[in-house]
C-alpha positions in Angstrom: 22.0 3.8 -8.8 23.6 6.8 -9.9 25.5 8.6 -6.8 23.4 11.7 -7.4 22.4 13.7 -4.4 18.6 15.2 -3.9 17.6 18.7 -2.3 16.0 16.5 0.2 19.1 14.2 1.3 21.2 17.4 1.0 19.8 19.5 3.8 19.1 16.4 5.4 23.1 16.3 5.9 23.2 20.0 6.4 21.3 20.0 9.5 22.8 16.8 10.5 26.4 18.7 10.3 25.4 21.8 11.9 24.0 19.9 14.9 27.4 17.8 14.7 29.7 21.5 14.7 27.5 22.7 17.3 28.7 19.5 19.4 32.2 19.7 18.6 32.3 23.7 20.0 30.5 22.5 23.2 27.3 24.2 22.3 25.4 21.1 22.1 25.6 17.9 24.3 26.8 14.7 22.6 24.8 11.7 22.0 21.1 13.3 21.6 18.9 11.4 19.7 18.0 13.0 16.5 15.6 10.1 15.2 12.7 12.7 15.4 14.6 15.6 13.6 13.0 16.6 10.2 13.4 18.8 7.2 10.6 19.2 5.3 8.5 22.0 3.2 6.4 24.1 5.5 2.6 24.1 4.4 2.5 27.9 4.0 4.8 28.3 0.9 5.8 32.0 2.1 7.3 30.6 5.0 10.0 29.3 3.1 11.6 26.6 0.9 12.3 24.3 4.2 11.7 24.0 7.2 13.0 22.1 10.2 11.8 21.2 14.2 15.8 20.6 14.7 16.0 22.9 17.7 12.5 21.9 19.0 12.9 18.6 19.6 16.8 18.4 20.4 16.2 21.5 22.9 14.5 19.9 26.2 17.1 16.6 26.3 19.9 19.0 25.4 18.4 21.5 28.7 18.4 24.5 26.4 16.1 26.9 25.5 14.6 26.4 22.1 15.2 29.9 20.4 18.5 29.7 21.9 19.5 26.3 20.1 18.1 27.7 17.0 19.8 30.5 16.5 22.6 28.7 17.1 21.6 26.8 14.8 20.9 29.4 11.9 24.3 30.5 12.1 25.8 27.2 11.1 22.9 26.8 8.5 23.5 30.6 6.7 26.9 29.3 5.6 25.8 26.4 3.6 26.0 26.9 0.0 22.8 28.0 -1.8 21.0 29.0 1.8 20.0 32.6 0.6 18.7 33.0 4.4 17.3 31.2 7.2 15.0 32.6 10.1 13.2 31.6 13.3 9.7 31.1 13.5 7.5 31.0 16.6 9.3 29.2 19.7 11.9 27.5 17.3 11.2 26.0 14.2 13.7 26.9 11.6 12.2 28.0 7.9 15.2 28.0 5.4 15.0 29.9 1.9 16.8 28.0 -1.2 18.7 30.0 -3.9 17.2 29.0 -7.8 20.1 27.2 -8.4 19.7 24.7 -5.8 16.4 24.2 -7.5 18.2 23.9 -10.8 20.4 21.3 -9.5 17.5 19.6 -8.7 16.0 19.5 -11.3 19.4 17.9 -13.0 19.5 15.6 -10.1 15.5 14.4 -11.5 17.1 14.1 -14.9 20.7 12.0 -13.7 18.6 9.7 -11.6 15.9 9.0 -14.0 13.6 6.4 -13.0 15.2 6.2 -9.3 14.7 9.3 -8.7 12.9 9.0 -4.8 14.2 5.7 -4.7 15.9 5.0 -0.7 18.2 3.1 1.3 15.8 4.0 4.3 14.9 0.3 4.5 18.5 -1.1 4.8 17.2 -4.5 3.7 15.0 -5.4 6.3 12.7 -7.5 5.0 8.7 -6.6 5.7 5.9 -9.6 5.2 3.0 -8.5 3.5 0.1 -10.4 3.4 -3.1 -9.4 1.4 -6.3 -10.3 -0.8 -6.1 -13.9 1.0 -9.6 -14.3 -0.2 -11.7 -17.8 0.6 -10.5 -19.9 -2.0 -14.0 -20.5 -3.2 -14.6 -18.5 -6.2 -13.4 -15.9 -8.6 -11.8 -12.5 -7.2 -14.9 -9.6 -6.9 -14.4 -6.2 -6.2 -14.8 -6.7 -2.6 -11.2 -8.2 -3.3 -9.8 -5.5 -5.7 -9.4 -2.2 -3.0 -6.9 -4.6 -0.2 -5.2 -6.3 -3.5 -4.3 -2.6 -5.0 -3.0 -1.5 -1.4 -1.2 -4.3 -0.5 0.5 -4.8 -4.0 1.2 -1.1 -4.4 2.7 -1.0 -0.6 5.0 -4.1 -1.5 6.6 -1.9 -4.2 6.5 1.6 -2.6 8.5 -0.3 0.2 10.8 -2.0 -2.1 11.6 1.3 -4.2 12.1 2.6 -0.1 15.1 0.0 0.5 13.3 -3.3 1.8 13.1 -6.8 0.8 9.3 -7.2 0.2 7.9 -11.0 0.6 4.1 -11.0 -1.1 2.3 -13.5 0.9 -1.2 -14.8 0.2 -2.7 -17.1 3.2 -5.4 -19.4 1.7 -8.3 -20.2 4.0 -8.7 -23.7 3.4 -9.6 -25.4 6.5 -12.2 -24.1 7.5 -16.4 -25.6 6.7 -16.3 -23.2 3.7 -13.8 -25.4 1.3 -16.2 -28.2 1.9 -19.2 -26.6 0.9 -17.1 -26.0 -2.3 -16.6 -29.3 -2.6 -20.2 -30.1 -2.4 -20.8 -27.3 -4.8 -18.7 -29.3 -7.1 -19.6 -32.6 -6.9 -23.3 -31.1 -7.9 -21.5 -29.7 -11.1 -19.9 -33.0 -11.6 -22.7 -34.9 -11.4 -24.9 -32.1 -14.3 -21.2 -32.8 -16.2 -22.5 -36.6 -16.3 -25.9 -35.6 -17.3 -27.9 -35.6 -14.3 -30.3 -33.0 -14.3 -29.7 -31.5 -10.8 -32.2 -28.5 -10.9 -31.5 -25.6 -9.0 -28.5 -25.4 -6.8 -29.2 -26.5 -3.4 -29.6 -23.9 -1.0 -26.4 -23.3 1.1 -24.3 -24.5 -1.5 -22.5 -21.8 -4.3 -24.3 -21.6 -7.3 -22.0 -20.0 -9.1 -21.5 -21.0 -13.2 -17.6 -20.7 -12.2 -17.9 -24.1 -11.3 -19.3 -25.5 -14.1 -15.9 -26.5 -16.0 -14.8 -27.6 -12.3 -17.3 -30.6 -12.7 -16.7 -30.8 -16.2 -13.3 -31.6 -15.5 -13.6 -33.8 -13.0 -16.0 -35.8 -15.0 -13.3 -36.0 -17.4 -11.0 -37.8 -15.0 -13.6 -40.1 -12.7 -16.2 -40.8 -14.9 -19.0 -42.0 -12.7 -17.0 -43.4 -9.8 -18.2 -40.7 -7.3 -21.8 -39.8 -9.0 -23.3 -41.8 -6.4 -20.8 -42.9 -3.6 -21.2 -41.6 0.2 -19.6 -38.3 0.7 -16.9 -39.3 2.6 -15.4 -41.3 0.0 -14.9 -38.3 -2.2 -15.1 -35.0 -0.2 -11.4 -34.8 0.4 -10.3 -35.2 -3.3 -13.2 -33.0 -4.2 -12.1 -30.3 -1.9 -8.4 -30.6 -2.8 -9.1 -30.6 -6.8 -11.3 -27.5 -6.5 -9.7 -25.3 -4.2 -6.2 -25.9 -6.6 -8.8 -24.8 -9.3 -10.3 -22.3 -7.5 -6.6 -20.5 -6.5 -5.5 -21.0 -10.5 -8.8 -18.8 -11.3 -7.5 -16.0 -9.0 -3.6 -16.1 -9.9 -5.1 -15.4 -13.3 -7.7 -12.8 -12.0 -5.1 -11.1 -9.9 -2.8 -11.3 -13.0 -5.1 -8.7 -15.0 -4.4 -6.3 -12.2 -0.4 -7.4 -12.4 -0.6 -8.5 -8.8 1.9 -11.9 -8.7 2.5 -12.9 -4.8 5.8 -14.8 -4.0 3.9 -17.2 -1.8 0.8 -18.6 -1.0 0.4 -20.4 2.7 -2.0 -23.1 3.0 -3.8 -23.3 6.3 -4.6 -26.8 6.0 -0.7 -27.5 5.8 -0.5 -25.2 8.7 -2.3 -27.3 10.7 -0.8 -30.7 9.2 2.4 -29.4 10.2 1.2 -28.8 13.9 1.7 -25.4 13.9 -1.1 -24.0 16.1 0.1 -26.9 18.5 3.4 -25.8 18.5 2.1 -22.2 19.0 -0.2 -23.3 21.9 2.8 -25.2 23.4 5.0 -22.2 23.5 2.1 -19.7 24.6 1.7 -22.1 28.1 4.7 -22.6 28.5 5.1 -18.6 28.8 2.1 -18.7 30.7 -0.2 -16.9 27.8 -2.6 -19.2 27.1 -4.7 -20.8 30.7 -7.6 -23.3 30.7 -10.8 -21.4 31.3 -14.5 -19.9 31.0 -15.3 -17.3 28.9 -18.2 -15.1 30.4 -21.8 -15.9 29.2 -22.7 -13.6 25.9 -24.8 -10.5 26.7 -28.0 -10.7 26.4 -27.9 -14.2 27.3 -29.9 -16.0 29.9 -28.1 -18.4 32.4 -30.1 -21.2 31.3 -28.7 -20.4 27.9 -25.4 -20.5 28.6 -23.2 -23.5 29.1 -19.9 -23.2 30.4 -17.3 -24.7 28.5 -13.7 -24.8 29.5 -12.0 -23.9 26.9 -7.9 -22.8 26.2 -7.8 -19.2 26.3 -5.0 -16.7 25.4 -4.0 -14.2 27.7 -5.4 -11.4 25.2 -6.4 -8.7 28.0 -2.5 -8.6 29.1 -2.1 -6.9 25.9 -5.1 -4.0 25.8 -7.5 -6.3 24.5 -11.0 -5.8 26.5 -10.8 -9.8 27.2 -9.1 -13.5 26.5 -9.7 -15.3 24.1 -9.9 -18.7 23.1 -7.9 -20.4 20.6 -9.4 -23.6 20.2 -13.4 -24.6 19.7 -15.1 -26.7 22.6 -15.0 -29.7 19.7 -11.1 -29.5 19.9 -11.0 -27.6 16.2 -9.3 -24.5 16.3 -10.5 -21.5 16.4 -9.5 -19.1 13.3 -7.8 -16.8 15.7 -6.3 -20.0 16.8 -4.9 -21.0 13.5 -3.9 -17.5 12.5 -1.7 -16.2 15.9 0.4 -19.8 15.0 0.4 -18.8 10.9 1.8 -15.3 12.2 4.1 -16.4 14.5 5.5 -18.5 11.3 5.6 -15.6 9.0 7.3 -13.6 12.0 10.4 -16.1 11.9 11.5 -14.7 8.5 10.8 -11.0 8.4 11.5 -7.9 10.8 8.2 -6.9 10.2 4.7 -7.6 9.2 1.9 -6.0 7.5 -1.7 -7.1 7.2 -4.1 -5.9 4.9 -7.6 -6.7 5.9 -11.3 -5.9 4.9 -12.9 -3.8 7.3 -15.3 -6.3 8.4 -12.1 -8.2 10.4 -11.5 -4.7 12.8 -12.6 -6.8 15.4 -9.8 -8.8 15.6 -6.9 -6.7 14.8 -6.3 -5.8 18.7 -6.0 -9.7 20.1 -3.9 -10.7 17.0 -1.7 -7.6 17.6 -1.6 -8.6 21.1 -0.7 -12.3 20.2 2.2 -11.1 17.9 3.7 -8.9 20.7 3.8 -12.0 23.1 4.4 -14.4 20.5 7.9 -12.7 19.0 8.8 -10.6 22.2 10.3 -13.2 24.6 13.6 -11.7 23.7 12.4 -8.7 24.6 12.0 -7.0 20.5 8.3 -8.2 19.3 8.2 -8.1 15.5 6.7 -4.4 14.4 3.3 -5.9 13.2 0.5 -3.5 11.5 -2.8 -4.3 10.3 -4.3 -2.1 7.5 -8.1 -1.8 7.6 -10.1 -1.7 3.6 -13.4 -0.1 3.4 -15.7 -1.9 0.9 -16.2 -0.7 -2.6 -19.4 0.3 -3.4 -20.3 -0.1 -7.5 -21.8 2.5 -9.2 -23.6 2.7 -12.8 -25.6 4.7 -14.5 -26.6 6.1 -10.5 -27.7 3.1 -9.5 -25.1 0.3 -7.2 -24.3 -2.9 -9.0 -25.0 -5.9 -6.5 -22.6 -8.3 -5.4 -23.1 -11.7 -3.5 -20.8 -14.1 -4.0 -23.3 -17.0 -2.4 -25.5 -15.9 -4.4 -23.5 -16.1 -8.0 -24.4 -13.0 -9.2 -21.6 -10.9 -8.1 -19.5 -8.7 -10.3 -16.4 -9.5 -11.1 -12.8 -8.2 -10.7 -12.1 -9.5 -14.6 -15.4 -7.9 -15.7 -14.8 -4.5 -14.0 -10.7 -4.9 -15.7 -12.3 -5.9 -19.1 -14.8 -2.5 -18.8 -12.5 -0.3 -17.9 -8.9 -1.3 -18.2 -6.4 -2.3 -15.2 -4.6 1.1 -15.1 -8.1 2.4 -14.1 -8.9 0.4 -11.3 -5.6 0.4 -10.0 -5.4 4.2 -9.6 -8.6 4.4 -8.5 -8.3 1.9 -5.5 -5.1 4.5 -4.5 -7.4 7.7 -4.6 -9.0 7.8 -0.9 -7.5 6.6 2.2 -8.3 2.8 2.5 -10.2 3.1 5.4 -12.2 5.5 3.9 -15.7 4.3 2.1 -15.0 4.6 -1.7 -17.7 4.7 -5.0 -16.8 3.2 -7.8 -18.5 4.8 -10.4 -17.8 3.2 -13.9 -19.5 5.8 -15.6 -16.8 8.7 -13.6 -13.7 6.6 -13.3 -13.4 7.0 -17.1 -14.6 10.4 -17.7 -12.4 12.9 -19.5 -12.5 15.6 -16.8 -10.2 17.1 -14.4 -12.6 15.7 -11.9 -11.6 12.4 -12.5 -7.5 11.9 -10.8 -7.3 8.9 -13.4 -7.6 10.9 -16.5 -5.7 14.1 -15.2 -2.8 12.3 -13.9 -2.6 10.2 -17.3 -3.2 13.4 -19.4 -0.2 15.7 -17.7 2.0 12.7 -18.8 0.3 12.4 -22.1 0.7 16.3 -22.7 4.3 16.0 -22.1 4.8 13.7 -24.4 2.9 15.3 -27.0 5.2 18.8 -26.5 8.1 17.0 -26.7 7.1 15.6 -30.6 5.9 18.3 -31.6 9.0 20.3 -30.4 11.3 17.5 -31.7 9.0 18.0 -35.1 10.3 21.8 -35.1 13.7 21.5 -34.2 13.5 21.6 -30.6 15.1 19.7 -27.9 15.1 19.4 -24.3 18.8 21.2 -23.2 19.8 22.4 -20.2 22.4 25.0 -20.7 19.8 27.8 -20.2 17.6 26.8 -17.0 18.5 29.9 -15.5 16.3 31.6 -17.5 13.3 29.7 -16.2 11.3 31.9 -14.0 9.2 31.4 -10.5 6.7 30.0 -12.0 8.6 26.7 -13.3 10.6 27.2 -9.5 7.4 26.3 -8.3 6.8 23.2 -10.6 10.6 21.9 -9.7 10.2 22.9 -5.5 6.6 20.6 -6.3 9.0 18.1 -7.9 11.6 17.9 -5.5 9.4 16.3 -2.5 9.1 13.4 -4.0 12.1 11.8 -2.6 11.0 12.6 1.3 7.1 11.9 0.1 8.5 8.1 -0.8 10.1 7.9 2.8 7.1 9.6 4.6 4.8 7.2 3.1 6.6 4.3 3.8 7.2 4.4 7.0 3.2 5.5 7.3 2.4 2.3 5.3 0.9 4.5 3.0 1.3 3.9 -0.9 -2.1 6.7 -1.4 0.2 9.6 -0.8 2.0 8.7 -4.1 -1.4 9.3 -5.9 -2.5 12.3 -4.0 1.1 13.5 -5.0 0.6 12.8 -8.4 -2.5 14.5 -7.9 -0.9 18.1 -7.1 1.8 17.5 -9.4 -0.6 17.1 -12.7 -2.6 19.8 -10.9 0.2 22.2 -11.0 1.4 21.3 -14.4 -1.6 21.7 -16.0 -2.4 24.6 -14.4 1.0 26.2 -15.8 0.2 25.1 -19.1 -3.3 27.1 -18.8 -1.1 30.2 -18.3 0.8 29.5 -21.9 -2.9 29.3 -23.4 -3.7 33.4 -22.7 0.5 34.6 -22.6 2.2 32.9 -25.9 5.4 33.8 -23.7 4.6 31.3 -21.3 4.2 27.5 -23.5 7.3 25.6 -23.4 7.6 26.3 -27.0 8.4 29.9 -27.6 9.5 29.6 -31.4 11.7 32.7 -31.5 13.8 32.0 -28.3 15.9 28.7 -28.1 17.4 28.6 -25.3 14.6 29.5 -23.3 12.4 26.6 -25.0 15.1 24.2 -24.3 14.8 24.6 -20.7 11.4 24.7 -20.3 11.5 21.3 -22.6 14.1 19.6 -20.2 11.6 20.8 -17.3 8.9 19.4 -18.7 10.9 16.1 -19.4 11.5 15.6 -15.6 7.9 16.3 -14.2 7.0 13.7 -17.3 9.6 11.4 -15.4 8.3 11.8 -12.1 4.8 11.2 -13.3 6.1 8.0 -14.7 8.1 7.0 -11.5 4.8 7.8 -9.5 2.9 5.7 -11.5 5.0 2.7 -11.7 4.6 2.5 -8.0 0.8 2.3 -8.1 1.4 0.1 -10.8 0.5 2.0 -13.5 1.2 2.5 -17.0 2.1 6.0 -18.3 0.2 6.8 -21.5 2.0 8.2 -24.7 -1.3 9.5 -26.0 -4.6 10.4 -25.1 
């Protein structure tokens, strides 16, 4: 990476030498923790360039007074270069105003660093786990899948452009009563591949035409041996075969959205392995896990209720509202059970962990945070461990919701919805609310022409760019940067816009948080577009004023960074930037 500084990691070290200046003269006490100083843009825009809580939060464990430290403060920060003045607002934060040709620099820095521009050594290498989609291994991805797959995939590489190692993990559910009812499923499929008319689907089973060639093929290998033979002499192999064709059908699925994971767990070796026996072995020995009675169900009458003695973790011990077991009363375990040992596996080769879940599984977030803490804190440093909730999608077309059921067979999906509308689309789309936020999918909107729809207007402002730089290139033009001084406050504004990029890719990885890239690339093609609106009623305003250039040059080498940016915004959703629209 080019050794290019940014505005942001500049005045990052400014404050981080004044504070150090004001130690050395004895103003300020040594050693103070600054982990919880910032420098960021305030959200009035009149109140400054930058802003920081330096003097806030350093003031009480330094036993100063707050205005005191920042004025203090302001004196050291008034003689860094570019500073054109600095002031103190309300009981200490310090707003900071930037001369243009910081900005300037900037927007040089955007154009040295090219597509690591943002990029951080924040992570220092640590490596985070994160595991998402892990869908039943039972069928085709649908777009109850797509929302967790785009957050998780988009999170892996927002936190690898922030400095970690990123391990994609995918943990296939194949234990449990479901993989045998796709077995079953498939041996009715095998036998209709023989020639057997077996009607309709038996009730319980998945009807699904998905498992059509699944028989085929498997007609293809035993011929009749297992058309007629008790279930237990082929549900094993059954289950095995189709659950390895089931996870080939959703590599390829989650291949049209360019999600590739760099593992995928099996539960069933899990539990081969004696990993949830290990787990339960380590969890008494610390006493966390105690045989015991859960309390009877409410609503329950005692002549309902049997009391079964069951293993229970020690989930209340860690804020949960009571213990839980991890094992059924017919000795199988239970899924919390299986997935505390499955994490405390993942736990032994990262720092940290992130889940991505559907929102249906909040339930169980608390006791399985609770299990990691005990699980990977005997030393005293639990693994950091977050679970990220995903509202469902609901379909929309023509104003009427598209049905899903994957039981059922009739459910839409994820390769029809990328074959309608293109991956770029749904990707974007997934990043344009808050995941735990309900989201429509409306395929009639998501590919509207509009500045309505964030897809489109995002795409165009790069597309636009493009555009102005062929045609300028078509008259002579080209991008230069010998004149920027003649750009006014108008492009300012676009480069200041511009120039948070670098702590937005910080902030939103430590928040786990890859949506604040698209609701950055939001503003960004907002405020483009909206300059370019001004060059449609002042001539004096497009970036290509014919008769001076100088002046076009710059505005041309400013519109070639905000194209970059776009581009390395994108690329961390996942996204393509378009040439042409």
């Amino acid at each position: 990476m080019t050794a290019v500084q940014t505005i942001h990691a500049a005045f990052v070290g400014h404050i981080a030498a004044a504070l150090d200046a004001l130690e050395k003269a004895g103003t300020l006490p040594g050693g103070l923790n600054r982990a919880a100083v910032t420098v960021e843009p305030p959200r009035d825009p009149s109140h400054g360039d930058l802003a920081t809580n330096a003097a806030m939060v350093l003031a009480k464990p330094a036993g100063m007074n707050p205005r005191a430290l920042a004025e203090a403060l302001v004196s050291e920060l008034t003689k860094v270069p570019g500073v054109a003045s600095a002031e103190i607002a309300g009981p200490g934060f310090i707003n900071l105003w930037v001369d243009a040709s910081a900005w300037l620099t900037e927007l040089r820095a955007i154009a040295a660093l090219g597509g690591d521009y943002g990029r951080s050594a924040m992570g220092q290498g640590s490596t985070v786990n994160i595991e998402y989609v892990s869908a039943n291994p039972t069928g085709p991805m649908h777009m109850g899948h797509c929302r967790g797959a785009v957050v998780g995939d988009a999170l892996a590489t927002l936190l690898e452009f922030a400095g970690h190692k990123v391990i994609r993990e995918y943990y296939v559910n194949d234990a449990g009563a479901q993989v045998d009812v796709l077995a079953r499923s498939a041996h009715v499929r095998y036998r209709e591949a023989l020639g057997e008319a077996v009607g309709a689907i038996p009730e319980g089973l998945y009807p699904g035409e998905y498992l059509i060639p699944v028989g085929q093929a498997f007609a293809a290998e035993f011929g009749d041996k297992y058309a007629h033979s008790p279930e237990a002499d082929w549900l094993v192999l059954f289950r095995t075969r189709a659950v390895a064709a089931m996870l080939e059908m959703i590599k390829a699925d989650l291949a049209l959205l360019g999600i590739h994971h760099d593992l995928f767990s099996s539960e069933a070796e899990l539990q081969a392995a004696g990993k949830p026996d290990e787990a339960e072995k380590w969890l008494r020995a610390h006493d966390l896990v105690y045989d015991g009675q859960l309390e009877a169900p409410k609503g329950k009458t005692p002549e309902d209720w049997e009391p079964v003695e069951l293993p229970l973790f020690r989930s209340t011990k860690f804020g949960d509202d009571q213990d839980r077991p991890i094992k059924k009363s017919s000795g199988e375990w239970t899924y919390f059970g299986a997935d505390l040992a499955y994490h405390f596996q993942k736990a032994q080769s990262a720092d940290a962990l992130v889940d991505i879940w559907g929102a249906d599984h909040a339930g169980t977030v608390k006791r399985i945070k609770a299990a990691v803490a005990a699980m990977t804190g005997a030393e005293g440093r639990p693994t950091p461990f977050e679970v990220k909730l995903v509202q469902m999608v609901q379909l929309m077309k023509g104003g009427q919701p598209f049905k899903m059921s994957k039981r059922a067979g009739n459910f839409v999906t994820l390769a029809d919805v990328v074959e309608m509308v293109g991956k770029d689309v749904v990707r974007f789309t997934m990043l344009t609310r808050k995941p735990d936020a309900q989201m429509d999918f409306d395929f009639d909107k998501v590919v509207e022409a509009s500045k309505d729809n964030p897809v489109f207007y995002v795409q165009y402002a790069h597309a636009r760019i493009r555009s102005t730089l062929r045609k300028a290139a078509a008259e002579g033009f080209a991008p230069g940067d010998a004149a920027l001084d003649q750009l006014g406050e108008e492009e300012l504004g676009l480069i200041k816009l511009a120039a948070q990029f670098p702590r937005l890719v910080e902030a939103a990885a430590v928040a786990r948080e890859p949506h604040r890239v698209a609701f950055f690339l939001q503003d960004l093609a907002a405020a483009f577009h909206g300059y370019w609106n001004v060059g449609n009623d002042r001539p004096e305003k497009r970036f290509i004023v014919a008769q001076n250039s100088a002046l076009t040059a710059a505005r041309l080498y400013l519109a070639t960074q905000i194209g970059q940016l776009v581009r390395n915004g994108l690329s961390l959703l996942g996204v393509e930037a378009v040439e042409e629209m």
